[in-house]
N, C-alpha and C positions, 0 to 999 in steps of 0.2 A: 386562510389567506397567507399569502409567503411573502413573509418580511422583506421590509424593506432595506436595499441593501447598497453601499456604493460602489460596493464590487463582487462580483463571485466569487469570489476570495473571504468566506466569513471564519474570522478566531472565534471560540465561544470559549470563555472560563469558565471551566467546569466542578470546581472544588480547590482548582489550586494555580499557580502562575507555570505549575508544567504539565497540568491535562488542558485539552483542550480538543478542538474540531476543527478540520478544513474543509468546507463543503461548497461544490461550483453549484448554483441553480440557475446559471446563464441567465439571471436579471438581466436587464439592462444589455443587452448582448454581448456580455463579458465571456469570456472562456478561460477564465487562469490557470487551468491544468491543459490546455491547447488539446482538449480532446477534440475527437475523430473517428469515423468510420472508413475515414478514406471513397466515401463513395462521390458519386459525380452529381450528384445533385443534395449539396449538406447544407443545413441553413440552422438559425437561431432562432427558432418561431416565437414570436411574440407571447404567445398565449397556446392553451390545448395540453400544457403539460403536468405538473403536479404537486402545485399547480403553476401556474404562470409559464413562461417561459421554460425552453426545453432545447435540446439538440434534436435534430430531426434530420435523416438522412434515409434518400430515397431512389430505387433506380441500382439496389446493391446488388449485381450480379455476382454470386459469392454462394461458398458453401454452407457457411455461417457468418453472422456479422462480427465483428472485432473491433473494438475499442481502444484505443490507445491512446494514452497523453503524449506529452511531448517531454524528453529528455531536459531536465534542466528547470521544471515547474515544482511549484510548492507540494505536488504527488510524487517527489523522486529522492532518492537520497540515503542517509545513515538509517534505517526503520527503527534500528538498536536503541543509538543512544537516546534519539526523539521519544523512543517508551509505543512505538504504535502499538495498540490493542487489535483495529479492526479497519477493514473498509466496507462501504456500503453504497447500493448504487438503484435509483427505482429504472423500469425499463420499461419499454410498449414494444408489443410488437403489432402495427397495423395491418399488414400484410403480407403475404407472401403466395409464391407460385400453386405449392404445394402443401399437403397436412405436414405437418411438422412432428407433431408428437408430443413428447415429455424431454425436451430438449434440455442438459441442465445449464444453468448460468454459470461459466467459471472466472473464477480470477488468477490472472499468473502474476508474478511477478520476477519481471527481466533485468538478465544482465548483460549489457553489453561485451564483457569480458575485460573489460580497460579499451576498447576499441569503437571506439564513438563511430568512427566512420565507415565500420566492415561487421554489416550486418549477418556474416557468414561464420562467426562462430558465437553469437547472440545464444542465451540458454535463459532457463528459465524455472521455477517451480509454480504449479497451478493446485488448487483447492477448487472441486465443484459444487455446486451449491442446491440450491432451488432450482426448479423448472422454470423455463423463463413463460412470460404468461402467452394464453394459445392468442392468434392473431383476434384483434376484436372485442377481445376480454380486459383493457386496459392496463393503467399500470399496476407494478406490481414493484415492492420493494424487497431487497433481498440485501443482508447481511452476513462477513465472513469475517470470522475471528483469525487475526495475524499476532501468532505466540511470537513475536521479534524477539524478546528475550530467551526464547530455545536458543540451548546451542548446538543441537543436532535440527535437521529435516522434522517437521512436524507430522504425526501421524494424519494418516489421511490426505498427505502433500504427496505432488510427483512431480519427477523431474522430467524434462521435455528439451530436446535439442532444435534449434532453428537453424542448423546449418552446418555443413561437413567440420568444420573448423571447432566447433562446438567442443568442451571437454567433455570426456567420457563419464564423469560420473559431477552430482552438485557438488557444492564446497556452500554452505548454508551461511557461514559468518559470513563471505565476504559477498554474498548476495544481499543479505539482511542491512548489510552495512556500508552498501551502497548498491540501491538500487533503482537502476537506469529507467524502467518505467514502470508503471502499472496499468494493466490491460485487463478486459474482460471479454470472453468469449460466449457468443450462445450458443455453445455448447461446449461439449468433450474436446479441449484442443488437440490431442490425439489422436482425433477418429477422421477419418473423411465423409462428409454430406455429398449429397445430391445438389450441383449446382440451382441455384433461383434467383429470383428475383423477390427481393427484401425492403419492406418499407420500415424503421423503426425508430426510436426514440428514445432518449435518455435523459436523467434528471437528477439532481440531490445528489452529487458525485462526493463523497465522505471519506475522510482519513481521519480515525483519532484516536488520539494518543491519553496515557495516565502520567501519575506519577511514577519515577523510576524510585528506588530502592538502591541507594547509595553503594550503601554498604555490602550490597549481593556484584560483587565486583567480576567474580565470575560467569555471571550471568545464570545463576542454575536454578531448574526447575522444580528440583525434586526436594522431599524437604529432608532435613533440614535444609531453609532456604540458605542460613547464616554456617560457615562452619568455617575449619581451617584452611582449607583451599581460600576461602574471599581473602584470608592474612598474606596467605603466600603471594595472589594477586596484587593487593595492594603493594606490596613490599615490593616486586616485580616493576610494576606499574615505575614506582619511587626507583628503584635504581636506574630506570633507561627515562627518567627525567619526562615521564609521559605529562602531559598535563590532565590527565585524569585523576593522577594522583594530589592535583591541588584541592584536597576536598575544602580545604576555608578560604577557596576565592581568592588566595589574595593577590595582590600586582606588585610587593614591592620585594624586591632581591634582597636576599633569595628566595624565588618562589615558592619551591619545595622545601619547607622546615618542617621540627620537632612538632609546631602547630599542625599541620595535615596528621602525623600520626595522631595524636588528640583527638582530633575531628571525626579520623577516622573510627576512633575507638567510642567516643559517644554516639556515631551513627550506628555501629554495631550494638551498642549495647540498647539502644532502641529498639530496634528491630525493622522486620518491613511489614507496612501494616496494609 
């Protein structure tokens, strides 16, 4: 039975006040990530979905269907600093024109470029997943691991241009660290389909995040996670007055003191666990 909820909007503490969950299950007919098919007949179905309530959009004259949220929702933003791990999303497909296949499920995720309003040099990296399930075969849940803390392109990522204006190759931090939407494709956003006609469905739309690891200032993946590079960052951080570098919180002038190196150095000498 799927919890009761007063918004599609659920936080869930998961071990600490900086993991947690975002997940829309369109209770109530809420939408907080303003997803979308863009098709001409979209609706909030009360019930049929996985369960309870669902996005259901029908009448998609499309190669494949595409999911997006809306720019500016609890799905967009710094991925980095928030710690995302993953997102996760069930789907139906009810029908369509055609056999479809082994279609995979992908996730991109977009960047507007700093240009909110000029969808023509919009870019983007995508990770493909699972099949999405054949028409008829219900729902089907599928999950994709988001390394936010790389700080190169993720193995198994590619990059993908949506429009002349587009830059020629990613730039991954500033994707990672602000990122304008998150979309899901049924299928290869790369490839081109056979136009159809698409009934489908979506549910349990999921962002979530862990703890971060202070003291891995650089962000690096490989180990040692700890090394002299995170000193130099932090030191870095501290001279251009980042507030990253306030690691003991504090509010009162002056912010940056001899205390943050302290902080900093019992958060190193912890470790990240």
């Amino acid at each position: 039975m799927k919890p009761l909820l007063t918004s599609a909007c659920l936080v869930l503490a998961v071990g600490s006040a900086a993991s947690g969950q975002i997940l829309d299950t369109f209770s109530s007919g809420t939408n907080s990530g303003g997803w979308s098919f863009g098709g001409p007949s979209e609706v909030i179905s009360p019930s049929g979905g996985n369960p309870g309530a669902y996005l259901r959009s029908s009448g998609l004259d499309t190669t494949i269907p595409w999911l997006r949220c809306t720019e500016g929702t609890p799905f967009t933003g710094n991925f980095r600093a928030q710690g995302v791990t993953s997102a996760s999303i069930d789907v139906n497909v009810f029908a369509t024109d055609f056999n479809i296949g082994a279609f995979p499920l992908s996730l991109i995720l977009v960047s507007d470029n700093g240009t909110p309003g000029n969808a023509n040099d919009d870019w983007g990296v995508y990770l493909m997943g699972a099949g999405i399930p054949a028409p008829g075969t219900g729902w089907k849940h599928v999950t994709f691991s988001v390394p936010s803390q790389s700080p190169t392109v993720p193995t198994g990522w590619n990059f993908i241009q949506f429009g002349a204006g587009s830059p020629a190759s990613p730039n991954w931090t500033a994707l990672i660290t602000n990122v304008s939407r998150l979309e899901f494709s049924f299928g290869d956003p790369s490839l081109f389909y056979i136009f159809q006609q698409w009934t489908v469905g979506a549910d349990n739309i999921g962002l979530t995040w862990a703890p971060l690891c202070y003291a891995n200032c650089d962000f690096s993946s490989s180990p040692p996670i700890l090394n002299a590079n995170d000193f130099q960052c932090f030191l870095h951080d501290y001279a251009v007055q980042s507030s990253r570098a306030n690691c003991d919180g504090s509010t009162t002038a002056p912010v940056l003191n001899v205390n943050d190196f302290q902080c900093f150095l019992n958060a190193f000498a912890v470790g990240c666990t």
